[in-house]
C-alpha positions in Angstrom: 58.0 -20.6 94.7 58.8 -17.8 92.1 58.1 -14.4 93.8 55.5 -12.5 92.7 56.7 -9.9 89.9 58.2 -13.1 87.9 54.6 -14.8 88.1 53.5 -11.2 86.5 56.5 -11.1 84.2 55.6 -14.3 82.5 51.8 -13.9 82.2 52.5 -10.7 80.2 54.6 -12.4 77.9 52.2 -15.0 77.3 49.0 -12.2 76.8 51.8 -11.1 74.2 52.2 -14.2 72.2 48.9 -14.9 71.6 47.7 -10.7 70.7 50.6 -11.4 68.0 49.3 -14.7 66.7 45.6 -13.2 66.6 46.8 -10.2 64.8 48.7 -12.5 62.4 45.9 -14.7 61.8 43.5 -12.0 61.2 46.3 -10.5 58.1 46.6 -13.4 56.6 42.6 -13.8 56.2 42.1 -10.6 55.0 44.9 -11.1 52.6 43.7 -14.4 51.3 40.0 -12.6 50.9 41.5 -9.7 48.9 43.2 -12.2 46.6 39.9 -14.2 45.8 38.1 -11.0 45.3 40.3 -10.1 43.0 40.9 -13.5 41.1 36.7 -13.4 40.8 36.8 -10.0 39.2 39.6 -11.3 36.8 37.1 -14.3 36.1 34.0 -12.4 35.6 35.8 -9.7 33.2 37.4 -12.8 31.5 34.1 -14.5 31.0 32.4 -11.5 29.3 33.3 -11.1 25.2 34.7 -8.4 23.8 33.1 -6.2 21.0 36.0 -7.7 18.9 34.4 -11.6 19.2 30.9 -11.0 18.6 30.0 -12.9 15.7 29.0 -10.7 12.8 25.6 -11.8 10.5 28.3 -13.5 7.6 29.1 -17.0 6.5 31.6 -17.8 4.4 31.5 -20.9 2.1 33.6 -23.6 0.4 34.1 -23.7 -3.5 31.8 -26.8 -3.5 28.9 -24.7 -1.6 29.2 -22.0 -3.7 26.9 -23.7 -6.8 23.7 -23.1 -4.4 24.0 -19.8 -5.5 23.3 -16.9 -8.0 25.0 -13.8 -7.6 24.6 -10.5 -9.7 25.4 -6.9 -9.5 22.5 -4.3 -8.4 20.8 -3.3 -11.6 17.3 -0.8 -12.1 13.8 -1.5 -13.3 10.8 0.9 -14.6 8.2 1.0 -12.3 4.9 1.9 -13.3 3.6 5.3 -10.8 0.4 4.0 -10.3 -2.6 3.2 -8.2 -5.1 0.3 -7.6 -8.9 0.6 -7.1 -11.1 -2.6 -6.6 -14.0 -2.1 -8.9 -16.2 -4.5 -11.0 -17.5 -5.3 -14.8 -20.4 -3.5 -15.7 -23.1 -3.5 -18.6 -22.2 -1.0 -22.1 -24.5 1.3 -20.7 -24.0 2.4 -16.9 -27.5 1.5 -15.6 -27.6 4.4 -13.3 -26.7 6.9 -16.4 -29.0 5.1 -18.4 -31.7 6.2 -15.6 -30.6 9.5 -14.9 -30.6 10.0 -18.9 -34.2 8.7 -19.4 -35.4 10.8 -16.3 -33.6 13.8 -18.2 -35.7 13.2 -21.4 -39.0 12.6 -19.5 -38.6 15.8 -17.6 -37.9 17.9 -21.0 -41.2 16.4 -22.6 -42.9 17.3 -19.5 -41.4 20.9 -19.3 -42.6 21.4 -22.7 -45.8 20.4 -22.8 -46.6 22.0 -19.3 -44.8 25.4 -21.2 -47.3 25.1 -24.0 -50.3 24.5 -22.3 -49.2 27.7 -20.1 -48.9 29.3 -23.2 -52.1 28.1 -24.8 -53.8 29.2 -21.2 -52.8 33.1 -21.3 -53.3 33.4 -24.9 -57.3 32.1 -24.7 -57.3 34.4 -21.2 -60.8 35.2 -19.7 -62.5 36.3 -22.5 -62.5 32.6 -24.5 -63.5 31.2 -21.2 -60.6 30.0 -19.3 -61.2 29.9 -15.8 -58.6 31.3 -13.1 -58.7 28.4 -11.9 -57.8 26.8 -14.9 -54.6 29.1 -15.4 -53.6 28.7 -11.8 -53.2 24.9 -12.4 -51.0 25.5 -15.7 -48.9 27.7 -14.0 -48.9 25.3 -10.8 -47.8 21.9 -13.4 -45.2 24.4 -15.1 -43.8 25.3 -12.3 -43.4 21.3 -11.4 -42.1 20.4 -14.5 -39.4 23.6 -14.3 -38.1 22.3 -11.4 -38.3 18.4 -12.1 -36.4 19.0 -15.2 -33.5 21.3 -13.1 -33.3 18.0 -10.6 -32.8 16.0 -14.1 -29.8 18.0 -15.6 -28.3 18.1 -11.9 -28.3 14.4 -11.8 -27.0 13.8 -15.6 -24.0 16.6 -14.4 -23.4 15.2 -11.4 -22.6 11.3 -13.5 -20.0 13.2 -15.7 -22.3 14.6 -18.7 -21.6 18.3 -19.7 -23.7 21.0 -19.8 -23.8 20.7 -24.1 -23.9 17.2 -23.9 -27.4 17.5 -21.2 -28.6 20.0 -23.7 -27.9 17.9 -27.0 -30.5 15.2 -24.7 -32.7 17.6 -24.5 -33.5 19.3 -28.0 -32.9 15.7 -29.3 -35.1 13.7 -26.9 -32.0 10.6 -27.2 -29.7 9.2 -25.0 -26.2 10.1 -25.1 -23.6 7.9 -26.8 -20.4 6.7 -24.6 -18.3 5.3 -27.6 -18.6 4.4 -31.1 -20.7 1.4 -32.0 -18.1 -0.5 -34.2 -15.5 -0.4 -30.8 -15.5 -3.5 -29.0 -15.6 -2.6 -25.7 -16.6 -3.9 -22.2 -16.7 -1.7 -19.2 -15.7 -1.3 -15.8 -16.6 0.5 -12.6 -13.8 1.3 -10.0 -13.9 3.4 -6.7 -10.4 5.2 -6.3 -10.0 6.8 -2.9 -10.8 10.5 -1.9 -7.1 11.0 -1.8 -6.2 9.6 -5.1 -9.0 11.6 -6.9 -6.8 14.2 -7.5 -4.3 12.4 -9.5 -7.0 10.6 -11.9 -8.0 12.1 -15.4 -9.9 11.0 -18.4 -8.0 9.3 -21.0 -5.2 7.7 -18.2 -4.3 3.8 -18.9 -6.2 0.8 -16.8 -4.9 -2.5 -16.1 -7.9 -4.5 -15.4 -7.5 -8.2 -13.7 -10.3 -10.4 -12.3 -9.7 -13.5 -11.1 -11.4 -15.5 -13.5 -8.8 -15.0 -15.7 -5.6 -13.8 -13.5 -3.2 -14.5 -16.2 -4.6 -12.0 -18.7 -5.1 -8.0 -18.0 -7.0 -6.3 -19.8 -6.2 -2.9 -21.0 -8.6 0.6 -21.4 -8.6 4.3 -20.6 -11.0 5.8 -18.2 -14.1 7.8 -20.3 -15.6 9.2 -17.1 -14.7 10.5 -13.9 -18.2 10.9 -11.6 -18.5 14.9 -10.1 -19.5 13.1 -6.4 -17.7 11.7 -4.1 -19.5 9.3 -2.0 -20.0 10.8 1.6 -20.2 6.9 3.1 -16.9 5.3 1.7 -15.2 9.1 0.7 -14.3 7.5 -2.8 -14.7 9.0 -6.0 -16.5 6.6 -9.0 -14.7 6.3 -12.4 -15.9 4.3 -15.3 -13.4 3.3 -18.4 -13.8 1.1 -21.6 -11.5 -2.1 -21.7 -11.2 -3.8 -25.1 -12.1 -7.3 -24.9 -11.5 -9.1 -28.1 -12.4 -12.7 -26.9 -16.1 -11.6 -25.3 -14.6 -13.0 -22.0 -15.6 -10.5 -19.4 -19.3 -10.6 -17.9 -21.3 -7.7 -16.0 -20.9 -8.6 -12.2 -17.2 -9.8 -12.5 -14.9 -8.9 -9.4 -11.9 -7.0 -10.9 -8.8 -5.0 -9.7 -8.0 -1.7 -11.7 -4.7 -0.1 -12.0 -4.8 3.5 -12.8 -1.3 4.3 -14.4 -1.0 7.9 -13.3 2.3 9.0 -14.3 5.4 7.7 -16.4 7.5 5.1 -15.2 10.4 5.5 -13.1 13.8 3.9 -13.3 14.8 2.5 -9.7 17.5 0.2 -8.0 15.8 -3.3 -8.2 16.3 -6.6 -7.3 14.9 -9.7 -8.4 12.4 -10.7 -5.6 14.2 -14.4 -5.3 16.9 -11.8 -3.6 14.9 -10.5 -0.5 14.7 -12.7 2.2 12.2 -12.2 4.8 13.6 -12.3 8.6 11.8 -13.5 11.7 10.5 -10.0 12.7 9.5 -9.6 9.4 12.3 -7.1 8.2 13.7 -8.0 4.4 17.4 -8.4 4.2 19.6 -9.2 1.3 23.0 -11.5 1.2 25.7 -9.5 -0.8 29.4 -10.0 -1.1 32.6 -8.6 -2.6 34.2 -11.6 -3.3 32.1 -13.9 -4.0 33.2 -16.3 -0.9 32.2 -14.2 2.0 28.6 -13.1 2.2 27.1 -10.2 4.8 23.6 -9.5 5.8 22.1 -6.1 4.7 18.7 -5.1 5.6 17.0 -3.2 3.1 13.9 -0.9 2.7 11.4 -1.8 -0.4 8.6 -0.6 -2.3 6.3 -2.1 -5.2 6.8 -5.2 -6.5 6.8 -4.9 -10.3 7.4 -7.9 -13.3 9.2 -10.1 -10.5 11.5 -7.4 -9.3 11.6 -5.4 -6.3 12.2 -1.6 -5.9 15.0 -0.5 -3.4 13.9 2.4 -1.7 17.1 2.2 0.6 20.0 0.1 1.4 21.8 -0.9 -2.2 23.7 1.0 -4.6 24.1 -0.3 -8.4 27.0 -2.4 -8.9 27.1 -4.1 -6.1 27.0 -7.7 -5.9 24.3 -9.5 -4.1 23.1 -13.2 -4.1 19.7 -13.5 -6.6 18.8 -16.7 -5.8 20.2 -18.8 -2.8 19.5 -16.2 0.5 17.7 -18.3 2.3 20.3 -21.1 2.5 22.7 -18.5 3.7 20.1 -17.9 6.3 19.8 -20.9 7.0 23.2 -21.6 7.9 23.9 -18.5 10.0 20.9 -19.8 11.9 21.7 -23.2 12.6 23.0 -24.5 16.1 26.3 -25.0 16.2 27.2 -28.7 15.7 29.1 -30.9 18.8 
């Protein structure tokens, strides 16, 4: 039998072999974990796109395609500075003036036979028999009629009438005239807001639609601007004449006014066949350079005016942009890509 220190000898060189193969085994792991680690990095970072292959909002089309389109340089348009009030036909005469007028006149024939009886009271006095009493009630109806006929003239005022037009009523006992007889006029009534009072004056051009007859405006100038602004709807009256040759307009009729306020101004336009409306509701606009590659450009707009649209931002003049075709270029940069 070995002796005992060889038995010892050969254990420890056993306990050695297998710390070595452990240790080995245990590197190698490690290693092999490191490696996939890394190869799912270099995956993941391969699987993302770079900034470089991001598609871009453009298409580019064939010769043949090309036809589907119009394409025009950037050019301007007048638009008209103006403003719309919703309003409706009325009668020659405004039937609240036509009140306010006849209230005028009634008040003046009552001042002035309540003045002259006054006057006829004090002259006669006590000693012809007039009784205090009797002079107290003329002063009391004079009185009456001075202030019913001051409410009168503030009404008249406050509908547009002058001061020498209330008292030309007055002396005359007749209503006022709002245009010559021989003119063949028809009127409206509009409301303009409290904020575009301001801007409006007598004598400024109208537009007047109603949808009776949406194909044909009518044209005036507004004769009166009311002194009162209406403290329910804060919006300020104005009446003007429209010239009606065909008799066509009736008193009651619905109609949009246009209140031209200022001259028109020259703007970059585009024809509104050119402004395509996205799915979030912004308005974008195919242009090109040459006329085979075509790039989405949003743009900001304002009226829309004789089938054109302003350009408040986003085009210069010159440039080329598709008129008539946008929504095919849409279209195509939309669809799913084909298998």
């Amino acid at each position: 039998m070995p002796c005992e220190t060889c038995r010892r000898s050969t254990n420890a060189r056993v306990i050695g072999a297998l710390l070595l193969f452990v240790a080995a085994t245990l590197t190698s792991g490690f290693e092999a974990g490191c490696s996939r680690g890394e190869s799912a990095a270099a995956t993941s970072l391969s699987a993302r796109p770079s900034a470089s292959s991001l598609p871009d909002k453009s298409v580019e089309l064939s010769h043949e395609q090309l036809g589907a389109l119009a394409i025009a340089p950037v050019g301007t348009h007048l638009f008209s500075v103006a403003r719309e009030a919703v309003g409706s036909i009325t009668f020659d005469e405004d039937p609240t003036i036509v009140q306010a007028e006849a209230t005028l006149i009634g008040a003046a024939a009552t001042f002035d036979a309540t003045r002259k009886e006054l006057t006829r009271v004090r002259t006669l006095g006590e000693t012809n028999g007039i009784a205090p009493k009797e002079l107290e009630q003329a002063m009391s109806e004079y009185q009456t009629a001075t202030a019913a006929l001051k409410s009168a003239r503030d009404a008249v005022r406050a509908l547009g009438k002058t001061d020498a037009q209330i008292d030309r009523m007055v002396a005359s006992g007749r209503f006022s005239q709002s245009a010559p007889p021989h003119r063949p006029a028809k009127w409206v009534l509009a409301n303009v807001t409290e904020t575009d009072s301001p801007l409006v004056r007598v004598g400024q051009q109208v537009l007047v639609t109603v949808p009776a007859f949406p194909e044909h405006p009518y044209s005036g100038s507004i004769s009166k601007i009311y002194a009162v602004v209406d403290p329910g709807t804060h919006r300020l009256g104005i009446r003007a004449a429209l010239v009606d040759p065909k008799d066509e307009l009736r008193p009651g009729m619905l109609a949009t006014v246009t209140i031209r306020i200022a001259e028109p101004i020259e703007s970059i336009a585009i024809p509104a066949t050119a402004a395509v409306r996205e799915g979030d509701g912004s308005m974008i606009v195919w242009m090109t350079t040459d006329r085979r590659r075509f790039v989405q450009r949003p743009l900001t707009l304002g009226q829309l005016s004789d089938g054109y649209y302003q350009v408040l931002a986003g085009l210069q003049r010159g440039e080329l942009a598709v008129t008539a075709g946008g929504v095919f270029l849409s279209n195509m940069l939309n669809a799913p890509p084909s298998d």
